[in-house]
C-alpha positions in Angstrom: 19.0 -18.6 -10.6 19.1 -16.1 -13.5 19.3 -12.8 -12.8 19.2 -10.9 -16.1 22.2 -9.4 -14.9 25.5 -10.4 -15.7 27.9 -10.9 -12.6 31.3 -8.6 -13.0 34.8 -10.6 -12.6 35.7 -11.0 -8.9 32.7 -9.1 -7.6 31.2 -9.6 -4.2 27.9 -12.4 -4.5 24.8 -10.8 -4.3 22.9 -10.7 -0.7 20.1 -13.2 -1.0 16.7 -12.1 0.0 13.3 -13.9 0.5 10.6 -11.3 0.6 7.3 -12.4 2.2 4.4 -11.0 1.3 0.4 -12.1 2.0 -1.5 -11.7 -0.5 0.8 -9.5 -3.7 -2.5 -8.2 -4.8 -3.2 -4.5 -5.7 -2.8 -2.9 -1.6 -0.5 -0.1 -1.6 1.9 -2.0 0.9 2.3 -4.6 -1.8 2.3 -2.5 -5.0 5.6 -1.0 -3.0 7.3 -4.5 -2.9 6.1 -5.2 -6.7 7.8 -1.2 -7.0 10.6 -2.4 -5.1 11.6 -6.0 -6.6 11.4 -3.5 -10.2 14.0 -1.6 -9.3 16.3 -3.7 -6.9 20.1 -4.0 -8.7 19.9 -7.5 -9.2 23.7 -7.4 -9.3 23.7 -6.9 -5.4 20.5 -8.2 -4.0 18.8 -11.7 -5.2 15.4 -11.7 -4.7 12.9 -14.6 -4.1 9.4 -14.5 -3.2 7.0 -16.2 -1.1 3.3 -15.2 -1.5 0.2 -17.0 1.0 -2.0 -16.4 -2.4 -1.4 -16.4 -6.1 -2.0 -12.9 -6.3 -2.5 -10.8 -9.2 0.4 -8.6 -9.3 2.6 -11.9 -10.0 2.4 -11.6 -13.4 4.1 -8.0 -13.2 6.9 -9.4 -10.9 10.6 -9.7 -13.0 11.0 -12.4 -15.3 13.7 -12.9 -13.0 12.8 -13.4 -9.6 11.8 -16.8 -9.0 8.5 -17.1 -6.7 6.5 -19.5 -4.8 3.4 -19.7 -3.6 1.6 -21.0 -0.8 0.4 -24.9 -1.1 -3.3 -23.7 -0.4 -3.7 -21.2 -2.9 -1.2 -23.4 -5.7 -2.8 -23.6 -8.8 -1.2 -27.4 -8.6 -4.2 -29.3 -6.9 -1.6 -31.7 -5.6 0.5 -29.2 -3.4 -3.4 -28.3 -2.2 -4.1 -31.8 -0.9 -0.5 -31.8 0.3 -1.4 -29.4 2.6 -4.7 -30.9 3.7 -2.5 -34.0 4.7 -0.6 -32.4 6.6 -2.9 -31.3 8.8 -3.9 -34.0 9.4 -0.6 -34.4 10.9 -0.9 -31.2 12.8 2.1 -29.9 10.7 2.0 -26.4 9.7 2.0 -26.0 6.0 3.2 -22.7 5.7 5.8 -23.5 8.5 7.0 -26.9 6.4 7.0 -25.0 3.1 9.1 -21.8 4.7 11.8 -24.3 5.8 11.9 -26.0 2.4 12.2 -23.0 0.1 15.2 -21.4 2.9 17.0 -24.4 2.1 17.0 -24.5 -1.1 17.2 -20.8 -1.4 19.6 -19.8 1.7 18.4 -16.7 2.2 20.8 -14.3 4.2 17.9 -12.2 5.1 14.0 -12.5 5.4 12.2 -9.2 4.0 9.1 -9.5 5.7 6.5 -7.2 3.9 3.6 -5.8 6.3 3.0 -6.9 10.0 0.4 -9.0 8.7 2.6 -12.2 8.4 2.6 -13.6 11.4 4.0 -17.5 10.4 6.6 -15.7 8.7 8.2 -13.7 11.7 7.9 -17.2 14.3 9.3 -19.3 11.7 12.8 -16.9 10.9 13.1 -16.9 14.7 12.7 -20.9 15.0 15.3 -21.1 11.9 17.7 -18.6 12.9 17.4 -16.3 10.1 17.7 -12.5 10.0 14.7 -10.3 9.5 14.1 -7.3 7.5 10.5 -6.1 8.2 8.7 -3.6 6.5 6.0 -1.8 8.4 3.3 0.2 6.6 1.1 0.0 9.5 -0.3 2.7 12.1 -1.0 1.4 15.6 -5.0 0.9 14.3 -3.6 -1.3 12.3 -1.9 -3.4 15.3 -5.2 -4.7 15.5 -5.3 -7.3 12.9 -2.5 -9.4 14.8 -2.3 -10.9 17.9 0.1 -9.5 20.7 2.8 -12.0 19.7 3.0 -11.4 16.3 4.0 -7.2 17.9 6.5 -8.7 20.6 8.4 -11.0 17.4 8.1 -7.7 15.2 10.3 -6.3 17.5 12.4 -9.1 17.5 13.5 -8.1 13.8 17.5 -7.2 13.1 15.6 -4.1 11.2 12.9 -2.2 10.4 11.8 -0.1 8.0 8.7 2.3 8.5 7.2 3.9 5.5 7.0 7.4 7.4 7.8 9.5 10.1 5.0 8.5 12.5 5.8 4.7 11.6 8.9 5.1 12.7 8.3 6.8 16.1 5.7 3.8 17.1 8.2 1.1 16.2 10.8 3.3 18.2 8.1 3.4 20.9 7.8 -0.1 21.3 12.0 -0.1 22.0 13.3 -1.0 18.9 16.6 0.0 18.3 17.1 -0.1 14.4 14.7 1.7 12.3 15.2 3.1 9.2 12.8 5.3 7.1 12.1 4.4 3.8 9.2 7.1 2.2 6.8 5.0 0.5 7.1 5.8 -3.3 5.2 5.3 -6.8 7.0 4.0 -9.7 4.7 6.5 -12.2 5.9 4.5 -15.3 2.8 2.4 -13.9 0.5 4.9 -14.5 -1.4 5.3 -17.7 -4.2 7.1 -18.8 -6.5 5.9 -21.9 -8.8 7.5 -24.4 -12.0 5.9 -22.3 -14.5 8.0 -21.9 -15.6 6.6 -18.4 -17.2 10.2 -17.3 -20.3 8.8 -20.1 -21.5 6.7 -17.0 -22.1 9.9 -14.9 -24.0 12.3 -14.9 -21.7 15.1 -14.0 -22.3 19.1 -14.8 -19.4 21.4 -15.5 -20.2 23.2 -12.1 -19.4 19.4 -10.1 -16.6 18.9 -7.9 -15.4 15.4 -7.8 -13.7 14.5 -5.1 -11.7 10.9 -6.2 -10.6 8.4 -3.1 -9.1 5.2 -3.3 -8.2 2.0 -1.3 -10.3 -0.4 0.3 -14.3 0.8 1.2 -13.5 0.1 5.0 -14.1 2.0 8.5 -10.2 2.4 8.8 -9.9 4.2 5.8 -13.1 6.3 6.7 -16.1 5.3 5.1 -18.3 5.9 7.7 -17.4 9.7 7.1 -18.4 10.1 4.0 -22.0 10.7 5.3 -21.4 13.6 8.2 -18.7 15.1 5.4 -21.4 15.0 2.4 -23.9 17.1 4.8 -21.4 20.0 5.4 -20.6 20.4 1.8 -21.9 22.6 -1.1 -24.0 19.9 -2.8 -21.9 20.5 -6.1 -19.6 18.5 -4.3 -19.3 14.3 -5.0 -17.5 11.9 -4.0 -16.2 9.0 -5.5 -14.8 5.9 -4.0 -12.2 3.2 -6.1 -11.4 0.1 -4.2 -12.9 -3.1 -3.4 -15.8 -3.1 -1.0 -15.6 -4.8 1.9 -19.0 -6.6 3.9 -19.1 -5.0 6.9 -21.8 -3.3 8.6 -20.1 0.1 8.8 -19.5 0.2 4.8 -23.6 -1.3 4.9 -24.2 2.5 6.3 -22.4 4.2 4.6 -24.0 2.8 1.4 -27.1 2.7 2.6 -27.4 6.0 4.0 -25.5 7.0 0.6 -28.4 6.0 -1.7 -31.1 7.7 0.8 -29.6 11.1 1.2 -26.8 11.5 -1.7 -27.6 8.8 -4.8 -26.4 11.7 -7.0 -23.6 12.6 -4.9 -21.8 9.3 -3.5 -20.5 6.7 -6.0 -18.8 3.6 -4.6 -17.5 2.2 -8.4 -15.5 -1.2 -7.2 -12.1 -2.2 -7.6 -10.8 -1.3 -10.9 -7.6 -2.7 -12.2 -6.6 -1.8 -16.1 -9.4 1.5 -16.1 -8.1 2.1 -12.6 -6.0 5.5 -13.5 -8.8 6.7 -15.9 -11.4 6.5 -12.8 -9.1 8.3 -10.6 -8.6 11.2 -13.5 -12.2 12.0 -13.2 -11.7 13.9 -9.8 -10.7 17.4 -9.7 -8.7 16.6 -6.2 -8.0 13.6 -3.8 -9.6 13.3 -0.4 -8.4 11.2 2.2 -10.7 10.3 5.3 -8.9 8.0 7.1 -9.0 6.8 10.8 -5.3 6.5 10.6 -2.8 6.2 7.4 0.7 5.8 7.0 1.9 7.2 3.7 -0.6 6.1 1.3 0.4 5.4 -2.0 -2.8 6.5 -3.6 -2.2 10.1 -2.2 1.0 9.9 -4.1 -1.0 8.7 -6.8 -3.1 11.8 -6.9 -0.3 14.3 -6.9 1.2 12.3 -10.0 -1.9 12.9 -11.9 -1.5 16.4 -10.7 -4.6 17.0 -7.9 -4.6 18.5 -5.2 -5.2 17.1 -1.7 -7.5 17.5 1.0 -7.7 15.3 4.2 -7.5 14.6 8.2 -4.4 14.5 9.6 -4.2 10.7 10.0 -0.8 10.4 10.2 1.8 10.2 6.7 -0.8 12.8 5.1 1.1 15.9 7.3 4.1 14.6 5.9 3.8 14.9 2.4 1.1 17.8 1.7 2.3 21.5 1.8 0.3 24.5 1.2 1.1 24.4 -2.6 -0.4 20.6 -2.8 -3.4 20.8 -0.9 -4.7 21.1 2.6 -5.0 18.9 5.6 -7.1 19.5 8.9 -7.6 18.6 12.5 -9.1 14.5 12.7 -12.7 14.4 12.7 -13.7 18.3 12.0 -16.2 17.8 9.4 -16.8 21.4 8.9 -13.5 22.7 8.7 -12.8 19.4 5.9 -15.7 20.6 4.4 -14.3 24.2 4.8 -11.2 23.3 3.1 -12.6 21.2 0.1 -14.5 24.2 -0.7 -11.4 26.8 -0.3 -9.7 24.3 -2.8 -12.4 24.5 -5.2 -12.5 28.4 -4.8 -8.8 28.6 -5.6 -8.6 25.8 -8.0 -7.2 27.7 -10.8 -4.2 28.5 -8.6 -2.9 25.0 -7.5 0.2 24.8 -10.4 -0.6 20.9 -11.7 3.1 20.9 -12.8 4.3 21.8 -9.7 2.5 18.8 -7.8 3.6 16.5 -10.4 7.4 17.6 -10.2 6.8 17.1 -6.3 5.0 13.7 -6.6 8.5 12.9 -8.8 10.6 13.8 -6.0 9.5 9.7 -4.2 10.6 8.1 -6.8 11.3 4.6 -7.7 15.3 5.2 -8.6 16.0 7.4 -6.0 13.7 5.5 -3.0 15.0 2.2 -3.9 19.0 3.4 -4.1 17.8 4.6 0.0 16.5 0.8 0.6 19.8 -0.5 -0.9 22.0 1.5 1.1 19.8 0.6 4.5 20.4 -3.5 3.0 23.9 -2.9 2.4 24.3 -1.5 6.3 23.7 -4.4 7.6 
């Protein structure tokens, strides 16, 4: 495999690694790995990839790194029928092609990326082979998996949590190697254009936006935005970036959205190449949800120099000081709505340089040299 890297005289081989990942679309656990496999020294650590879908960040992914991807999302319709047939033979396709890439790869180490790849962790056990996961995931979370796919999570050699209060639940559960790893943002991602996007809206000068970002789901809060709305000044809007999911709770929140606040509540869609010029058409960040690790789209707000407001859902107390923002009890509507409106008061005195400089201080050099030194540990 080329590496881009050229291998220095009688120096050690480089640890191979198969990272496993769901989806490697645009979800802050996955933009980390795309952060990750960016900055990894290539020199030490080779790095494959397996992804269940042919997801869109694959065409940001190192020249480098060879990847594969599973048979039913392949963009070769044979490997697609391949997998039909082996249903039919009551084979596991992601099982059979796991075992076939580790055997032509040899991976020392399986990097599996979220808790939400449950073949993945079943599979390394059945082969033998060490596992590296990392866990972006609050116990809410848990919920997506079934109890086995917790109990073989545990089973990992090590774990990395992407905060604090990940850490403590793995530790919770018994586990006796975990590592924290800060989630970071590689900012030489983030770009602003000369779009003027704020001619779709009809904003005054006297409007406070209020940007959020990430899936339009009840774990994330959307149901909130309604009981948060009706506490605030009505100079305050929100707007929402991320792909809307069909649920009934997101139904309400639109719904009651367009009935009560259509001048107040914008839910705008994913956004992918115009996503950075959305988010700069917020004055600050707010973050509603349920429970939240160490989102990467907070981070993303103090690079472009806003400051925060939120409920303490977990990574949020973490990262936010009294210079960045402010962050209040879970579920007080009034004293969110008490705060946003504090930050607008004192807008004038939140130093954008300063939260910037501190957005820099997660960065992609520095947290990735961390995550090498955890890999090199073991």
């Amino acid at each position: 495999m080329t590496t881009g890297f050229s291998k220095k005289e009688g120096a050690t081989a480089p640890k191979k690694i198969l990272f496993i990942t769901p989806f490697f679309g645009r979800t802050g656990s996955e933009m980390q790995l795309l952060y990750i496999l960016e900055n990894l020294n290539a020199e030490k650590f080779e790095a494959c990839l397996f992804t269940r879908n042919d997801g869109s960040l694959l065409k940001d992914l190192p020249k480098y790194i060879k990847y594969f991807v599973g048979y039913k999302k392949s963009r070769n319709y044979l490997l697609r029928l391949f997998r039909l047939l082996l249903y039919a033979v009551n084979v596991n396709p992601v099982e059979f092609q796991l075992r076939k890439i580790q055997k032509k790869v040899k991976a020392d180490y399986w990097y599996i990326n979220t808790i939400v790849n449950r073949d993945a962790y079943s599979i390394a056990l059945k082969l033998g082979v060490k596992i590296i996961s990392h866990v972006h995931e609050m116990p809410l979370y848990y919920d997506m998996v079934k109890e086995k796919t917790i109990e073989n999570l545990l089973k990992s050699d090590l774990c990395i949590g992407c905060s604090k209060v990940v850490c403590q639940n793995l530790e919770d559960m018994g586990h006796q190697n975990v590592k924290l790893l800060n989630s970071f943002v590689d900012d030489r991602f983030i770009s602003l254009s000369e779009t003027k996007i704020s001619e779709q809206f009809n904003f005054a000068p006297t409007d406070f936006i209020w940007i959020m970002a990430g899936s339009v789901n009840a774990i994330k809060g959307v149901d909130f935005v309604i009981p948060l709305l009706k506490e605030l000044k009505p100079n305050h809007k929100i707007m929402w970036i991320g792909g809307i999911e069909d649920s009934g709770t997101t139904a309400y929140a639109q719904i009651a959205g367009k009935a009560a606040f259509k001048d107040r509540l914008f839910f705008v869609g994913r956004k992918s190449t115009d996503y950075y010029d959305y988010f700069n058409l917020g004055k600050g960040f707010l973050l509603l949800s349920r429970q939240d690790s160490f989102p990467l789209v907070m981070q993303e707000a103090a690079h472009l120099g806003k400051p925060i407001a939120g409920f303490n859902s977990g990574g949020i107390e973490e990262y936010v000081n009294d210079k960045i923002g402010i962050v209040v009890n879970q579920l007080s509507f009034t004293e969110l709505a008490k705060a946003m409106e504090k930050i607008e008061e004192n807008y004038g005195t939140y130093d954008k340089d300063y939260i910037k400089q501190y957005a820099k201080s997660f960065n992609a050099t520095d947290q990735t040299l961390k995550l090498q030194s955890i890999l090199e540990e073991i």
